[in-house]
C-alpha positions as CSV (number, residue, x, y, z in Angstrom):
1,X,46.9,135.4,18.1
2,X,44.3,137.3,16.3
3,X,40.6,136.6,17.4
4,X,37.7,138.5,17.4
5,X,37.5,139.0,20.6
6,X,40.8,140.1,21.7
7,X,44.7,140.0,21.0
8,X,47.1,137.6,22.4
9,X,50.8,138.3,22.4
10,X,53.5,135.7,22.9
11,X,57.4,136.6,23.7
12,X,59.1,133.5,24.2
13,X,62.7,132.1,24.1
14,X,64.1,128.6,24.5
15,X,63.4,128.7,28.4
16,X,59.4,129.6,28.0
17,X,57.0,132.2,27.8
18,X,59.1,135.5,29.0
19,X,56.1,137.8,28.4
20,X,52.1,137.9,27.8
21,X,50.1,141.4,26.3
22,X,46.3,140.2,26.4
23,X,43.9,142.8,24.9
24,X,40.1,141.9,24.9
25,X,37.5,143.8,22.5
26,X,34.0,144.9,23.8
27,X,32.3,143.3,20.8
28,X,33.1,141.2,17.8
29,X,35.9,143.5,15.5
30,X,36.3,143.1,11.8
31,X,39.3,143.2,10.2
32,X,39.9,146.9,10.1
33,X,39.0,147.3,13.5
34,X,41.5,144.6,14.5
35,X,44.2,146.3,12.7
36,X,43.6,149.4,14.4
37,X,44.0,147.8,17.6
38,X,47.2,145.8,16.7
39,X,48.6,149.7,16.0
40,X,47.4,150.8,19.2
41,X,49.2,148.0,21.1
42,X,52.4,148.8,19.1
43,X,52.6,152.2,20.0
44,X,52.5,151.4,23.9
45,X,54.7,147.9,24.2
46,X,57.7,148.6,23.8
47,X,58.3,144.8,24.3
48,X,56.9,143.9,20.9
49,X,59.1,146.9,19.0
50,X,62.6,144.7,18.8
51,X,63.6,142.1,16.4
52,X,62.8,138.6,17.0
53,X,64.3,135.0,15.5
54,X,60.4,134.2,14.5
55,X,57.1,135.8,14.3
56,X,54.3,133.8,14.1
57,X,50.8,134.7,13.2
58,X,47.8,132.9,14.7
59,X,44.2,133.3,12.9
60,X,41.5,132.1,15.6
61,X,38.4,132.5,13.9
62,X,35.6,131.1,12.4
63,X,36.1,131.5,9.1
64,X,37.3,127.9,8.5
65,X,36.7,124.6,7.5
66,X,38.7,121.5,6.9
67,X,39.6,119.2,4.1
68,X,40.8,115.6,3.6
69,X,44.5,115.9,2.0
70,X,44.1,113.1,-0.1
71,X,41.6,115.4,-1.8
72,X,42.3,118.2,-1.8
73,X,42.6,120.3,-4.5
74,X,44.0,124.4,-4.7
75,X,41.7,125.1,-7.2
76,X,38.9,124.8,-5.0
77,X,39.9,126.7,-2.4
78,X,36.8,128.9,-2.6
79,X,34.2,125.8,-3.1
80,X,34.8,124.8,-0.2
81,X,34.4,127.6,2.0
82,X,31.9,129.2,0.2
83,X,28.6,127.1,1.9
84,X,30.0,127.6,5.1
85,X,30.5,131.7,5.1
86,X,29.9,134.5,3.0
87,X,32.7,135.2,0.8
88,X,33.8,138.9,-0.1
89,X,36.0,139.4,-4.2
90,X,38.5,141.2,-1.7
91,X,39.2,137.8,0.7
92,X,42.5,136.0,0.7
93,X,42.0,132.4,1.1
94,X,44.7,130.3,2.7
95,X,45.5,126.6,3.5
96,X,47.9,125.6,5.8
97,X,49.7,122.3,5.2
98,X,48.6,119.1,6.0
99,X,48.3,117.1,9.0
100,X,49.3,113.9,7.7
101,X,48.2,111.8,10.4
102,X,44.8,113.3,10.4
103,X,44.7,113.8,6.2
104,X,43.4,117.0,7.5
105,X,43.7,120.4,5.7
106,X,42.9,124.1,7.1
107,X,41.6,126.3,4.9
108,X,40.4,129.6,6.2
109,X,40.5,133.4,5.6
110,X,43.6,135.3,6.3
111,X,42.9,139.2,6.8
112,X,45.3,140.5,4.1
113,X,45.8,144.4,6.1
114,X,47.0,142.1,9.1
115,X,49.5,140.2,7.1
116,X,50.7,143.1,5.2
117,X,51.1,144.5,8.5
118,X,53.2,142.2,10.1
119,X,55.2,141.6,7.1
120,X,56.2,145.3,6.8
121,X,57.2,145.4,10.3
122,X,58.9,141.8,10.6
123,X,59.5,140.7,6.8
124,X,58.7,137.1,6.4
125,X,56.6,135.6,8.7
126,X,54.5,132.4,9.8
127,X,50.9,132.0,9.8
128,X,48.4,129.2,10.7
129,X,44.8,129.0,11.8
130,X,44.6,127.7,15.0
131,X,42.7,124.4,14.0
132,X,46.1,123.4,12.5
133,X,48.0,123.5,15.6
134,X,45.5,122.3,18.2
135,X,44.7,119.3,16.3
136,X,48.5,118.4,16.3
137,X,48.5,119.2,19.8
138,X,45.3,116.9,20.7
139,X,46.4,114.4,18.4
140,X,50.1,114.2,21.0
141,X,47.9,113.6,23.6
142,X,44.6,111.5,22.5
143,X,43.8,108.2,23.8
144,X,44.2,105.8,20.8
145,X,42.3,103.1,22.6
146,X,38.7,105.0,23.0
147,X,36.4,107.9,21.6
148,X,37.2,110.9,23.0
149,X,35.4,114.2,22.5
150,X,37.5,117.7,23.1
151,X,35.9,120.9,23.3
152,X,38.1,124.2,23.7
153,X,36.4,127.0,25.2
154,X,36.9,130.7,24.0
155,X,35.9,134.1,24.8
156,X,32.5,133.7,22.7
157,X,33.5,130.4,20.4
158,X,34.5,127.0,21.0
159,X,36.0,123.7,19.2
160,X,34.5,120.8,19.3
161,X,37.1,117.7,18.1
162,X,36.0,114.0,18.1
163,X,39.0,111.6,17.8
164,X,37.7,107.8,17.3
165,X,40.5,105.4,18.4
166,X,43.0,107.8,16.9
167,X,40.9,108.8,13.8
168,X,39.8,112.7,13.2
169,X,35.7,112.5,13.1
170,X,35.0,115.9,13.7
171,X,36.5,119.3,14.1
172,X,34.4,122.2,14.2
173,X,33.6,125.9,15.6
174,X,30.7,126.9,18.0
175,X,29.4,130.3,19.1
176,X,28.0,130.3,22.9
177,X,26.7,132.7,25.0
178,X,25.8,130.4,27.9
179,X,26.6,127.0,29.5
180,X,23.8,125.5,27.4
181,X,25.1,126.5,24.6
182,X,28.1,124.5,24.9
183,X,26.0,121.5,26.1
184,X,23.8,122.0,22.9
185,X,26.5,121.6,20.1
186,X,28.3,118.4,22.2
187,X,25.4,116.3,22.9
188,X,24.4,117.2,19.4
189,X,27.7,116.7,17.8
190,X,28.2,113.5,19.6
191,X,24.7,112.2,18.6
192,X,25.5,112.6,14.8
193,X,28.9,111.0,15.1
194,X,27.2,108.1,17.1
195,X,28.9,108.6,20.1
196,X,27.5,107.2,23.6
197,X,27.6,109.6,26.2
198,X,27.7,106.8,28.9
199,X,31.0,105.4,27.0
200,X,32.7,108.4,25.3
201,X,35.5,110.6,27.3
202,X,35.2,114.4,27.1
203,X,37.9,116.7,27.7
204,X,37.6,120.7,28.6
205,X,40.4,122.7,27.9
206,X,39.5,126.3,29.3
207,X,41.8,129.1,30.7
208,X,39.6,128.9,33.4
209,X,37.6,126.3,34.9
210,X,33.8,126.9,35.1
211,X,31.8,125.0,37.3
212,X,28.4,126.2,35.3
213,X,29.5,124.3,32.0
214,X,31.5,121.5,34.2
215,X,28.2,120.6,35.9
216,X,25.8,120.7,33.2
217,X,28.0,118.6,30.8
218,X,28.6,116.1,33.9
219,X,24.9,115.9,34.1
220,X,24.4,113.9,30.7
221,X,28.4,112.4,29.8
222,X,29.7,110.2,32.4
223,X,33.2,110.5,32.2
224,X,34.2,114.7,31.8
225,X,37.5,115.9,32.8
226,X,39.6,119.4,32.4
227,X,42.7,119.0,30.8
228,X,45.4,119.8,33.9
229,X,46.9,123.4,33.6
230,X,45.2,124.3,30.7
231,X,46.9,127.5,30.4
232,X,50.0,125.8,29.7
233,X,48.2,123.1,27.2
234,X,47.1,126.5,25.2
235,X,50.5,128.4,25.4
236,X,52.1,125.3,24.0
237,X,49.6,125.3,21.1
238,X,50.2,129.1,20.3
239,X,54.1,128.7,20.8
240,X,55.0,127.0,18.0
């Protein structure tokens, strides 16, 4: 999984998750600055230098935004990215397929020197943004009978995903530097979307619980619970 805050690499075989490389950057890379780190791991794990049934390739970023299906159209790619980032002549812009279920599209940037990378060490690969697969993954698991609010916590980022009864409201990117960050964008998020926080159910998936953000949110939303072994919740999202 590419981020901007780190690398995340994912061996696994039909009995699980056989080995983890996790690589964390001191500040927000670009793409270059990713790649040379990708190279770096390369030359040092020798794990990740063998052929393999699959590759997939995991963008978990910002640089996203999402799109009903049922109007969606590829010659818009750009339009509908462009008021939510600053677009470069040199970006590739790429959607992943539908969510039927959801009529939910992802269209983000993929970093072309990243994909040209992995295709000239692996040949064809896969690659999604991670909006794709989380939302199937919540979706497996939501609550069809009530609101429910899911926020994913990353390094310096976070999801926010409001499922009404079953229906996608929301899905949506955060920065944070603090616990009240991630307080901020909820209450606000659910405030727009005319949620109750004395009626609505909020999940926290996290790889690590924090009492700071656990306690604050409690504070104002009645019903707040950490999705159980969230670690594996995440690694099942990633392994495809």
């Amino acid at each position: 999984m590419i981020h901007q805050d780190g690398l995340s690499f994912f061996i696994y075989s039909s009995k699980g998750i056989e080995n983890r490389i996790l690589k964390s950057f001191k500040h927000e890379s670009n793409p270059i600055e990713i790649l040379q780190e990708i190279e770096n791991i390369y030359e040092t794990e020798v794990n990740l230098n063998q052929q393999f049934e699959e590759v997939t390739l995991i963008y978990n970023h910002p640089i996203f935004t999402g799109v009903p299906s049922s109007i969606y159209d590829e010659q818009h790619q750009s339009d509908y990215l462009k008021y939510n980032v600053r677009l470069l002549e040199t970006d590739v812009i790429s959607t992943d397929d539908a969510i039927e279920v959801l009529d939910y599209k992802t269209v983000y940037i993929a970093y072309t020197n990243i994909n040209n990378y992995f295709f000239d060490k692996y040949g064809d690969f896969n690659y999604y943004h991670y909006s794709t697969l989380s939302l199937q993954k919540h979706y497996s698991r939501n609550d069809l009978s009530k609101s429910e609010v899911i926020i994913d916590i990353k390094e310096s980022q976070f999801y926010i995903t409001i499922f009404e009864k079953g229906n996608l409201k929301l899905h949506n990117s955060y920065p944070h530097q603090a616990a009240e960050d991630i307080l901020y964008y909820t209450l606000f998020t659910a405030q727009h979307n005319q949620l109750d926080p004395e009626n609505m159910a909020l999940k926290i998936i996290a790889s690590a619980k924090n009492d700071a953000v656990y306690d604050l949110l409690y504070t104002y939303v009645r019903e707040v619970n950490y999705v159980i072994d969230s670690n594996t919740y995440i690694e099942d999202i990633l392994c495809v």
